[in-house]
C-alpha positions, 0 to 999 in steps of 0.5 A: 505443504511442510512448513519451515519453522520461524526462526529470529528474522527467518519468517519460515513458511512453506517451499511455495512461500519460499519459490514466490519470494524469489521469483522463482516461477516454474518451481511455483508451477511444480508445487501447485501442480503437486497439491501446494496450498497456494492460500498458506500463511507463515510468521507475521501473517505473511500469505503465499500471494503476499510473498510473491508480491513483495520486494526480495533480496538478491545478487544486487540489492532489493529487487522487484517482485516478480508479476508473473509469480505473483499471477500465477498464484492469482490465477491459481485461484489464491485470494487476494484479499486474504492477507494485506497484498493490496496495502503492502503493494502501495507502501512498497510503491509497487505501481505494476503490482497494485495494478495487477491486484485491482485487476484480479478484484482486490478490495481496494478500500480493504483496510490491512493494520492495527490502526485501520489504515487504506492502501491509499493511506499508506501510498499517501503517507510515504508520497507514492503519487503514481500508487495513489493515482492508480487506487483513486481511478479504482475508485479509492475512497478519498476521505476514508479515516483510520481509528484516530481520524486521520485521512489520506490527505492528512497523512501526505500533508504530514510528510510534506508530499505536496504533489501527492497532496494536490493530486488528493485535493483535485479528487476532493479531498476534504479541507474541513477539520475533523476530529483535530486531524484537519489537512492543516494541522501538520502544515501549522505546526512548528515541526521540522520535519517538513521543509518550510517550503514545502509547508507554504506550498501546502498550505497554498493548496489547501487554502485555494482549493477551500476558498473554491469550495466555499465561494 
């Protein structure tokens, strides 16, 4: 349980910190058979179950986490809603990993920055479609809000995922203005960072489906 200092970028943290990162798993088993704290945390708030479900760099490249690692350090009871494994998973587009957490009872609402964010918000904003599909089966809340208003579909809106949008949307996401963050705001705006037809699909959708709702 010796912990490495944190050193510029290095994050530091323990040898099971360390083992999980690299997917390394009979050197995790060794360690927690040893006495390893497998709920330890490290620099940026990082616990041992977060390290194993994140991306890691090897021979080619950023790869995936290892689901075995990061199971054996669930099934050896670490805690899963210690930490932000969950949100993490869904901004990372680790589809395998989110469900692997929801298995073991994550939170799936739990909210894990500064602004109050879901993990459902974060698969939004970045348009990890499959990630949102899955978090809404676990019973995700659809129209949960951070600090300043802003919902999932807010969020997917902003960013031009259109089929991430639509998927919210046949979830019943609200249309309705709440707070100045309303779904159409981004879609109206003279912004360029979303494509011009990506803007019209999207305003497409969320015209059809508040005329549904109010007919």
């Amino acid at each position: 349980n010796a912990a490495d200092e944190q050193r510029g970028l290095d994050p530091g943290g323990t040898a099971l910190h360390y083992a999980c990162e690299k997917g390394h798993l009979e050197v995790a088993i060794a360690l927690i058979r040893n006495g390893a704290d497998i709920n330890a945390w490290r620099y940026h708030d990082e616990t041992v179950l977060m390290a194993a479900c994140a991306a890691r760099r090897g021979t080619h490249g950023v790869q995936r986490p290892d689901l075995d690692t990061a199971r054996l350090i669930l099934e050896s009871g670490a805690d899963v809603n210690l930490g932000s494994a969950l949100f993490r998973a869904a901004y990372c587009n680790h589809v395998d990993v989110v469900r692997l957490l929801l298995e073991f009872r994550a939170e799936v609402d739990r909210r894990a920055d500064a602004y109050g964010k879901t993990p459902l918000m974060a698969a939004s904003e970045e348009g990890h479609e499959e990630v949102c599909r899955v978090l809404l089966d676990a019973g995700a809340d659809v129209d949960a809000s951070e600090e300043k208003g802003r919902c999932a579909l807010y969020y997917a809106c902003a960013h031009g995922h259109t089929s991430t949008a639509q998927l919210l949307l046949d979830h019943g996401a609200d249309v309705s203005a709440r707070n100045g963050r309303d779904p159409f705001r981004p879609v109206l705006s003279s912004s360029r960072l979303i494509p011009h037809e990506d803007k019209r699909k999207l305003g497409e959708a969320l015209l059809v489906t508040m005329r549904a709702r109010t007919a």
